[in-house]
C-alpha positions in Angstrom: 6.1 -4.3 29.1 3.3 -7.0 29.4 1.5 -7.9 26.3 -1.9 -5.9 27.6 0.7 -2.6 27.3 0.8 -2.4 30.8 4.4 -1.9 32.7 6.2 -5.5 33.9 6.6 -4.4 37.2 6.5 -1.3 40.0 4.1 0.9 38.1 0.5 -0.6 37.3 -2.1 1.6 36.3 -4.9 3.3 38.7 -7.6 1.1 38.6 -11.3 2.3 37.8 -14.3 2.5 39.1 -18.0 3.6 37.9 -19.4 6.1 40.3 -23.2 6.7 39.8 -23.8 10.8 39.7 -25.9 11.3 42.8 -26.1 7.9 43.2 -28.6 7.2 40.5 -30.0 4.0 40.2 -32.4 2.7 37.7 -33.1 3.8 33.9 -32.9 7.1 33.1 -35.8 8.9 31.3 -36.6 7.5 27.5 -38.3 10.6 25.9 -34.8 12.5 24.5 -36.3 15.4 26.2 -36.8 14.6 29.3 -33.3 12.7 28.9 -31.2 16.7 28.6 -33.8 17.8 31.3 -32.8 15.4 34.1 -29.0 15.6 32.4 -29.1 19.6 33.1 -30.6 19.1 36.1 -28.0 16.6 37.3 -25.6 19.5 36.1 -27.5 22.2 38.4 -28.6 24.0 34.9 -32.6 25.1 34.2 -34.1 22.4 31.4 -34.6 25.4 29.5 -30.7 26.0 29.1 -29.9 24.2 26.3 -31.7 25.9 23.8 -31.0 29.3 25.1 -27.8 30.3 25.1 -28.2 33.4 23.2 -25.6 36.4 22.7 -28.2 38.4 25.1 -27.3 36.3 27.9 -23.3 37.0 27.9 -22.1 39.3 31.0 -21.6 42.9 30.3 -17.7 43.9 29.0 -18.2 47.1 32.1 -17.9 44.4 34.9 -14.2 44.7 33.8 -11.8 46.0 36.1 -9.6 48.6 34.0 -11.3 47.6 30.5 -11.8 51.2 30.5 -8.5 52.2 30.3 -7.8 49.5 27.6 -10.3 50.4 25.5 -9.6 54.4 25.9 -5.9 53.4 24.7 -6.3 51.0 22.0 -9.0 53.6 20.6 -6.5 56.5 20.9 -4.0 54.0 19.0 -6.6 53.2 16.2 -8.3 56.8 15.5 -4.7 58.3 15.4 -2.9 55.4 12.7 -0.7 54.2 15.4 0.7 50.4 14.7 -0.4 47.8 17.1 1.5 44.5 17.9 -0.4 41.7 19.3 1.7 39.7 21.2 0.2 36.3 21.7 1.4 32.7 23.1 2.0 29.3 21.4 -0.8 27.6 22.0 -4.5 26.9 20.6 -5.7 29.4 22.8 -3.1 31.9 21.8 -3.2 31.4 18.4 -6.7 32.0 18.4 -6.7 35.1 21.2 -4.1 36.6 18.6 -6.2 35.7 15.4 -8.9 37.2 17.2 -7.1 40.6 18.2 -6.0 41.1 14.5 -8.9 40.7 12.6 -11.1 42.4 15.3 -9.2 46.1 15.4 -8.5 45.5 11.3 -12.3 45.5 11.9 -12.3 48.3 14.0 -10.5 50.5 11.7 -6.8 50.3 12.6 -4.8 51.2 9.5 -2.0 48.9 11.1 -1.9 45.6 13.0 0.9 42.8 13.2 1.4 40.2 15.6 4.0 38.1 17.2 4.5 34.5 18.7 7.2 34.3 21.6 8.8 30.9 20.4 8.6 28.1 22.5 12.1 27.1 22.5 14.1 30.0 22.4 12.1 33.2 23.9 10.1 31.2 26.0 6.4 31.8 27.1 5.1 35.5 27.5 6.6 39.3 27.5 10.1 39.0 28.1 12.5 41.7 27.7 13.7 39.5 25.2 11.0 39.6 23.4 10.4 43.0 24.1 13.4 44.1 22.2 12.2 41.6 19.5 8.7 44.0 19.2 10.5 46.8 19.4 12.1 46.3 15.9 8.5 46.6 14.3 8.5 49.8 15.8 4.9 49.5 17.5 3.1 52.2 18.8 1.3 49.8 21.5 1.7 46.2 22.3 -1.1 44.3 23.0 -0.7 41.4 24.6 -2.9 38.2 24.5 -3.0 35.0 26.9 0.0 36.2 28.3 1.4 39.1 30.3 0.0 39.2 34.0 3.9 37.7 35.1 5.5 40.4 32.8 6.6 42.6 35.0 10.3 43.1 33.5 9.0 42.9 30.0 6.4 45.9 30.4 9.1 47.6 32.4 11.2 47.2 29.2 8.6 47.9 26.9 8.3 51.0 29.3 12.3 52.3 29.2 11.9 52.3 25.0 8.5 53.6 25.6 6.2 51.2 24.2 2.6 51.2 26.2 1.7 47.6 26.9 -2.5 46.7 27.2 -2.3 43.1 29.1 -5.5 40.6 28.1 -4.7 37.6 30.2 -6.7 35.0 32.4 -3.8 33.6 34.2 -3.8 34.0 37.9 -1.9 37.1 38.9 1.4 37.0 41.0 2.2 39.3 44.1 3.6 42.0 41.9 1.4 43.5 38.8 3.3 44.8 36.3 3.4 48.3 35.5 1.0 48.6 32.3 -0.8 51.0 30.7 -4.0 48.6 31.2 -4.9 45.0 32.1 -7.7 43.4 31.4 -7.9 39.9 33.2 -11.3 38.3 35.3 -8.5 37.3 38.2 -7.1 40.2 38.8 -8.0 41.5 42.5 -11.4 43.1 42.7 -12.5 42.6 39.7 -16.3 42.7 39.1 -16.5 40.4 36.2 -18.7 37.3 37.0 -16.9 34.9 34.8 -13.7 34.1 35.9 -12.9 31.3 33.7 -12.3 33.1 30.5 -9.8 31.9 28.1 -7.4 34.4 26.7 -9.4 35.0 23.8 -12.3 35.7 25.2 -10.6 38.1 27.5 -9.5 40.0 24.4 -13.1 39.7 22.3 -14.5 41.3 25.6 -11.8 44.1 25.4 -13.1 44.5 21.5 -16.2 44.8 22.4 -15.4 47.7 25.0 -13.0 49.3 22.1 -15.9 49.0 20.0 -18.2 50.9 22.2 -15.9 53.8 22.7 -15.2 54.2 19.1 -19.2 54.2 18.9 -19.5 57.3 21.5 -16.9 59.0 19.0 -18.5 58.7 16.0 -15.8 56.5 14.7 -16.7 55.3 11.2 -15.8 51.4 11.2 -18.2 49.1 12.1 -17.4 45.5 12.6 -19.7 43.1 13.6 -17.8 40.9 16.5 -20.0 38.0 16.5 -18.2 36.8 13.1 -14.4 36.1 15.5 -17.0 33.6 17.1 -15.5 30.5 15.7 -12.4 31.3 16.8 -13.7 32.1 20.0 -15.4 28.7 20.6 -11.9 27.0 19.4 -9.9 28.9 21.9 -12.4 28.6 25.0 -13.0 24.1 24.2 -8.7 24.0 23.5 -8.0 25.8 26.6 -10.3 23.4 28.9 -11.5 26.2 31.5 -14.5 25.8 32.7 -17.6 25.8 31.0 -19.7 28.4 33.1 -22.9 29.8 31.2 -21.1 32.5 29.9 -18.7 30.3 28.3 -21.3 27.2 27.1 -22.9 30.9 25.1 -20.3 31.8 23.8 -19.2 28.4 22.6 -22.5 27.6 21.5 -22.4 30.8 19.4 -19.3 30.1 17.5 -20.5 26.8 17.0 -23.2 27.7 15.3 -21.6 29.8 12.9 -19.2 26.3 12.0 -22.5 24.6 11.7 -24.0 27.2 9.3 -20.6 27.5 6.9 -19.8 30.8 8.4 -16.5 30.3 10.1 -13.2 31.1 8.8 -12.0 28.9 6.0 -8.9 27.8 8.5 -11.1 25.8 10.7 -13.2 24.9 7.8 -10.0 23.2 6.6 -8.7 21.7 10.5 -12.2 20.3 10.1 -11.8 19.0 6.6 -8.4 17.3 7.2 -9.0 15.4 10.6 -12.0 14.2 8.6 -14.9 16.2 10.4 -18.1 17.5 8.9 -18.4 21.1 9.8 -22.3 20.9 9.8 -22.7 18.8 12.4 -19.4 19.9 14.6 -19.4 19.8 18.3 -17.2 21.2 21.1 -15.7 17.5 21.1 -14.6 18.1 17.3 -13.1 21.4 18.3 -11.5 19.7 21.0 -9.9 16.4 19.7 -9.5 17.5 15.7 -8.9 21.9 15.8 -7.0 22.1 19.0 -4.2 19.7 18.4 -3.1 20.5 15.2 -3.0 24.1 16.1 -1.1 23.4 19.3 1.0 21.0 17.0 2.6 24.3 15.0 3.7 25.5 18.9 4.7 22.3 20.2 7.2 21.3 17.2 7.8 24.4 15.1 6.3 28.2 14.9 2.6 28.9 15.8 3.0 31.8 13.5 1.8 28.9 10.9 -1.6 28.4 13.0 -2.3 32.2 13.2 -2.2 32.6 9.3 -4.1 29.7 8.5 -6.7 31.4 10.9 -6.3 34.8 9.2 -6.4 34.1 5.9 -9.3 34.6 3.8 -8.3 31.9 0.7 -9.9 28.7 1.4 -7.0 27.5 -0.9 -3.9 28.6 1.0 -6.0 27.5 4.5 -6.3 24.2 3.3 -2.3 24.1 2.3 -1.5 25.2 5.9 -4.2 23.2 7.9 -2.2 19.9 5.9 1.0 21.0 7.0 -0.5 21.2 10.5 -1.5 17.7 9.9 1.3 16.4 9.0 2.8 18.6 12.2 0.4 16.6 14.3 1.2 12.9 13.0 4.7 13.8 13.8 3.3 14.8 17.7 1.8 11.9 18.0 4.9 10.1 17.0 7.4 11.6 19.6 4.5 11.4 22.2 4.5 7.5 21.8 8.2 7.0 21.9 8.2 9.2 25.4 5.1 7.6 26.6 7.1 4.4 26.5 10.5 5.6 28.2 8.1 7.4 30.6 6.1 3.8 31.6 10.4 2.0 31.5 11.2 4.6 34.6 8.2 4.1 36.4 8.5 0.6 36.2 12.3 0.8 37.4 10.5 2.0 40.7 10.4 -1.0 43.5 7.2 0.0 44.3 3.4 -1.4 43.6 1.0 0.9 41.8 -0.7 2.4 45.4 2.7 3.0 46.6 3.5 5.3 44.1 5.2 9.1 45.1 2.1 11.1 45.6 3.4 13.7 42.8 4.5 12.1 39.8 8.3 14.0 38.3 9.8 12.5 35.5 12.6 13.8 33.0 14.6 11.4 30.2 17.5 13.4 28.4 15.8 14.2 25.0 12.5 14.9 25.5 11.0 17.2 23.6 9.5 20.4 25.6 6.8 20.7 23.4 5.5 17.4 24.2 5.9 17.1 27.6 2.3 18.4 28.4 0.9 16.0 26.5 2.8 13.2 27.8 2.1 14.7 31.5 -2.0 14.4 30.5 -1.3 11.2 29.7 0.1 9.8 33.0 -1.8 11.2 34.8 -5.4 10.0 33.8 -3.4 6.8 33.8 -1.5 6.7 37.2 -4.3 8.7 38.6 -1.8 11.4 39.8 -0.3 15.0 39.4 2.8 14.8 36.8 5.0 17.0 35.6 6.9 15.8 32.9 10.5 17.8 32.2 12.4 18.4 28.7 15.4 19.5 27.9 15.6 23.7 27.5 18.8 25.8 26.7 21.5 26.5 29.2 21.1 23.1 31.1 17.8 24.0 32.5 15.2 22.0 32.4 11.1 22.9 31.2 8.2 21.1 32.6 4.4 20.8 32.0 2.3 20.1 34.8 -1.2 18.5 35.2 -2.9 18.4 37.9 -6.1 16.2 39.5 -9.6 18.4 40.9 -9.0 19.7 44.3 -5.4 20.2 44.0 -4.0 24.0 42.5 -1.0 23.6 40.6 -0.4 27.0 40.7 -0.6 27.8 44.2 1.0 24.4 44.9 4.0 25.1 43.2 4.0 28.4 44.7 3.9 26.7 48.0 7.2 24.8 46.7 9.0 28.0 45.9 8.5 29.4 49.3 9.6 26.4 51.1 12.7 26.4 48.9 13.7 30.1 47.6 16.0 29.4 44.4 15.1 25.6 43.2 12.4 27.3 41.2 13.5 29.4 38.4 10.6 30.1 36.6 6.7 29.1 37.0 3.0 30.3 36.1 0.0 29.0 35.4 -3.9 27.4 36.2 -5.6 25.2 38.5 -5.1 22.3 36.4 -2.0 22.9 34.5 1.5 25.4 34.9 4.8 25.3 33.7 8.0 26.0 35.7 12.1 25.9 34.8 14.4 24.4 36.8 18.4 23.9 36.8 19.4 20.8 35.9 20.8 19.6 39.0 18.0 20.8 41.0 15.8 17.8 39.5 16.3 15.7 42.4 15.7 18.0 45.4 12.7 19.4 43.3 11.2 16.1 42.7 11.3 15.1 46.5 9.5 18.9 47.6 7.1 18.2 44.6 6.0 14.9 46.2 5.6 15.6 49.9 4.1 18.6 48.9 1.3 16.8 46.8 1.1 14.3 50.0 0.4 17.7 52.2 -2.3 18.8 50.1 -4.2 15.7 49.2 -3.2 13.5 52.1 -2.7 9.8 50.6 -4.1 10.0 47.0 -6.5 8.2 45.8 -5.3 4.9 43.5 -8.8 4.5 42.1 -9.8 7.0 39.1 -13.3 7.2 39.1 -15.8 7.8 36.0 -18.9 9.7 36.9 -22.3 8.1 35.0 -25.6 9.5 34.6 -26.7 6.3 34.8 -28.6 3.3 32.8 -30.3 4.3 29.5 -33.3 2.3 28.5 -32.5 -0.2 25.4 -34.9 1.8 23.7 -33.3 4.9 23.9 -29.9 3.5 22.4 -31.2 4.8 19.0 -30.1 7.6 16.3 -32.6 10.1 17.2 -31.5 10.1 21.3 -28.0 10.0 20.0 -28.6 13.5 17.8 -30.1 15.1 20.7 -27.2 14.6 22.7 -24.8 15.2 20.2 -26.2 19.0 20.2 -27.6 19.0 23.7 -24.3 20.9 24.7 -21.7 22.2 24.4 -20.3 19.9 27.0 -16.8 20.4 28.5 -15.0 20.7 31.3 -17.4 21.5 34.2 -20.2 20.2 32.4 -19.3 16.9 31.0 -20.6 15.4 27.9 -22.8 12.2 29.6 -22.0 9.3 30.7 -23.7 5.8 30.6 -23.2 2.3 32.1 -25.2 -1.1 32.4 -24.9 -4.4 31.4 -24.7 -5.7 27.7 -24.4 -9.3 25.7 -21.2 -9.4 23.8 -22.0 -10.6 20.3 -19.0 -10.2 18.2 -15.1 -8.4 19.4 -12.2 -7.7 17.3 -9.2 -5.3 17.3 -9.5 -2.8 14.8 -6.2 -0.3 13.5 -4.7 -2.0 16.2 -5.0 -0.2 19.1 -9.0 -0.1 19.2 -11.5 -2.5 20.4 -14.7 -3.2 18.2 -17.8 -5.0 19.3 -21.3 -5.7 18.8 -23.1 -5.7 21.5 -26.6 -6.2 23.0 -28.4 -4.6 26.3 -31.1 -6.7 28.0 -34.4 -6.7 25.8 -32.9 -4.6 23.2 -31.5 -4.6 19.6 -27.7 -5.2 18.8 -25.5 -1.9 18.6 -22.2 -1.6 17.6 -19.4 -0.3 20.2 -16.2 1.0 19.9 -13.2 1.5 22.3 -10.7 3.4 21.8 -7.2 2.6 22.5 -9.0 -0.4 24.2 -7.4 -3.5 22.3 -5.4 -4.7 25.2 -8.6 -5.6 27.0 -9.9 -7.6 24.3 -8.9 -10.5 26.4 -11.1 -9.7 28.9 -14.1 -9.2 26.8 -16.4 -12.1 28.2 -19.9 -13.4 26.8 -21.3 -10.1 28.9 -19.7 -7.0 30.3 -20.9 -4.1 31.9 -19.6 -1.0 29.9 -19.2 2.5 30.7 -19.8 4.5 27.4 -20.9 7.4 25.6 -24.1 6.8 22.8 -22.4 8.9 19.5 -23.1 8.7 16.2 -21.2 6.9 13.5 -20.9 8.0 10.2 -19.3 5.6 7.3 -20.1 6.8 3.5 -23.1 8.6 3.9 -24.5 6.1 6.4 -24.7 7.2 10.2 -25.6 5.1 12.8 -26.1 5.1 16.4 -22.9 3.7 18.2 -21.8 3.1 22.0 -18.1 5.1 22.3 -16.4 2.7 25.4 -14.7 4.6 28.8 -14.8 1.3 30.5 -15.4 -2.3 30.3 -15.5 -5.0 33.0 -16.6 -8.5 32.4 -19.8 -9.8 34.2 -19.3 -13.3 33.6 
């Protein structure tokens, strides 16, 4: 490795580039106001947007294909005491989806809920007929699955043979068989009417509460429960899941933000807050994102996620801030296995004898020991980085091989692999998943031949890729505007996500001071042209403190920082290149 962190040879890093959003030039407006107005414009959303956002505005449950059915069932279940066992998935947006589906039909009156977490490394992801016959020993009455199901078909047919109904909430894109279920509720399933069809799982399943809700209404059912308080766990699935931010999503993330805001969320995400130092009062999506999210995910990734659903169950703020530590300390532990395969990951892409633009189009990489539950992470990683699609393999029983796959826009992992599979019936054993991310299994030995049809099916798709990542800016703020007050309004201007990104800034700025701070970030104090010094702060930026000259022109986010008691505004760095 060089002493900048870079690879020695055969593997150097996309370069960047500052694209202009519409090819802005000039400041931006001043007046905060009229700052969110032109961002919202630039976004194709009404000025007015941000401060609606109201419950009111959501999409109807009815537009739902087979919702009916669901609800008509899990009614049936609840009115007559029949058990229910939500079946959920190991990660934030599982976790959640399932914490969700529990404390919504306890809410609804059912005398008897439980839930279960496929693991990771042992049942695998979804409704197996492994885990079928694992649910069948509670002896359920209905399983309900969550984030999971629409690829089930041999689970629900065993779920079927011991005759256990199975309600399917999922948002994963369907295959060419359904399975044969009492119900599924899911926006991508084949005519359906719903308008959103970037759900997460759990706000597939609040929808289905909502219908369940409705019926047990018509019926004069007694219990009452008031949906809006699963919000916070909504908003935490939805941000952890990165789909796309439509309106219906910004609501209901907005929503169950607000409830953070006001003290009203559960006292587990009061405590994932509280231990990745976070106030809950003034909590964004970006909080939910970068401190909730991975310490959930971190129970699924190195142990059980049934840890992350009871911290989000339980009502003792005492025994949810025990648990949200030991997802902490879960995390650290991520972190720690992520940088050791980060660096055996950069060693075999600098063992290529290739430049950086020469590259494979697709990126496949496997090292013996790599931990499955990190590999997603790792495959995030290289890919912002390389500026390509990765799939990163670990090591799963019976010499097969698991991967996580991350895609770039305009390429469907999905579909793509799907492509792969038909071009080459049996080198795929296993594979599901989104646009921007899947999982497959493979056979050991197919790693090779897979890794060659990965590529040149990439190269089909996207022709040659491009080696340049490029950041998208709203353009030059005003030295005036690089203040606390513009800072708060942007802070709470969102929720901004994926398909409505949190903004962007660039221009020119005289570097006053630069050190490396916790030794991987980059401080400096900074001044733009006419204005007051501000502080800066790059993350994971301290290689490029070399480069730092007497003025640079910086991409960055204006945040605000907060140091005992004290908040300040502060420029967070994407990007820095040296004018002079």
């Amino acid at each position: 490795m060089r002493p900048d962190g870079t690879p020695a040879s055969g593997s150097a890093a996309a370069p960047v580039r500052v694209v202009r959003r519409g090819g802005a030039s000039g400041y931006l407006p001043g007046d905060p106001e009229a700052l969110c107005a032109h961002l919202y414009a630039a976004r194709g959303v009404a000025p007015s947007a941000g401060a609606e956002l109201g419950l009111a505005q959501l999409h109807p449950f009815d537009g739902f294909a087979g919702i009916d059915a669901a609800a008509q069932r899990l009614a049936e279940t609840i009115r007559s005491g029949g058990a229910i066992l939500v079946v959920g998935d190991y990660d934030a947006d599982g976790a959640t989806g399932t914490a969700v589906a529990t404390l919504g039909l306890r809410a609804l009156g059912a005398s008897r809920v439980g839930y279960l977490i496929p693991s990771r490394f042992a049942g695998g992801y979804g409704l197996s007929p492994a885990v079928v016959d694992v649910a069948a020993a509670e002896r359920p009455d209905l399983i309900l699955t969550v984030d999971n199901g629409i690829a089930s078909v041999a689970g629900v047919a065993r779920a079927k043979a011991l005759g256990i109904p199975v309600v399917i909430t999922d948002h994963h894109l369907p295959g060419e068989s359904l399975p044969d279920a009492a119900a599924i509720v899911n926006p991508r399933l084949p005519g359906c009417g719903f308008p959103s069809k970037h759900l997460a799982g759990v706000g597939v399943v609040f929808y289905l509460l909502a219908a369940v809700r409705a019926r047990l209404r018509a019926l004069a059912w007694p219990a009452q429960a008031n949906l809006a308080e699963l919000l916070d766990l909504v908003a935490v699935g939805t941000v952890a899941d990165v789909v796309m931010l439509d309106e219906n999503n910004r609501i209901l993330v907005e929503q169950g933000l607000r409830r953070i805001r006001a003290g009203r969320c559960r006292p587990g995400i009061q405590a994932l807050l509280g231990v990745a130092s976070r106030n809950p009062a003034a909590a964004t999506a970006r909080d939910l994102a970068f401190a909730v999210a991975p310490r959930l995910n971190a129970a699924g990734r190195l142990a059980d996620m049934a840890l992350g659903v009871d911290c989000l169950l339980t009502d003792d703020p005492k025994k949810a801030l025990g648990m949200a530590s030991e997802l902490d300390g879960l995390n650290r532990e991520r972190r720690s296995i992520e940088a050791e395969m980060q660096e055996e990951a950069e060693a075999l892409l600098a063992s290529l004898p290739l430049d950086g633009a020469a590259l494979p189009a697709g990126l496949c990489l496997h090292a013996p020991g790599w931990h499955q539950g990190v590999t997603g992470i790792l495959a995030a990683r290289l890919r912002e980085r390389y500026h390509r699609p990765v799939i990163a393999f670990g090591d799963a029983e019976n010499g097969q091989l698991r991967g996580s796959a991350r895609s770039l826009e305009g390429l469907h992992m999905r579909d793509l692999l799907a492509a792969v599979d038909r071009a080459n019936p049996g080198l795929i054993t296993t594979f599901g998943g989104h646009a921007m991310a899947a999982g497959l299994t493979l056979m050991g030995g197919a790693l090779e031949a897979f890794q060659a049809a990965f590529s040149a099916a990439v190269a089909d798709e996207l022709g040659e890729v491009a080696s340049v990542r490029e950041l998208l800016s709203d353009g030059e703020l005003p030295a005036a505007s690089l203040n606390l007050a513009t800072a708060e309004r942007l802070r709470f201007a969102g929720p901004w996500g994926k398909g409505f990104p949190e903004p962007l800034f660039d221009g020119p700025f005289e570097v006053l001071e630069r050190r490396v701070v916790g030794e991987r970030h980059l401080r400096l104090r900074v001044r733009p042209d006419g204005g007051r010094p501000i502080d800066a702060i790059g993350f994971n930026l301290a290689p490029r403190l070399k480069d730092a000259g007497a003025a640079m022109h910086l991409a960055y986010r204006l945040d605000i920082n907060e140091y005992r008691g004290l908040r300040s505004p502060q420029l967070v760095v994407e990007y820095l290149q040296s004018i002079r």
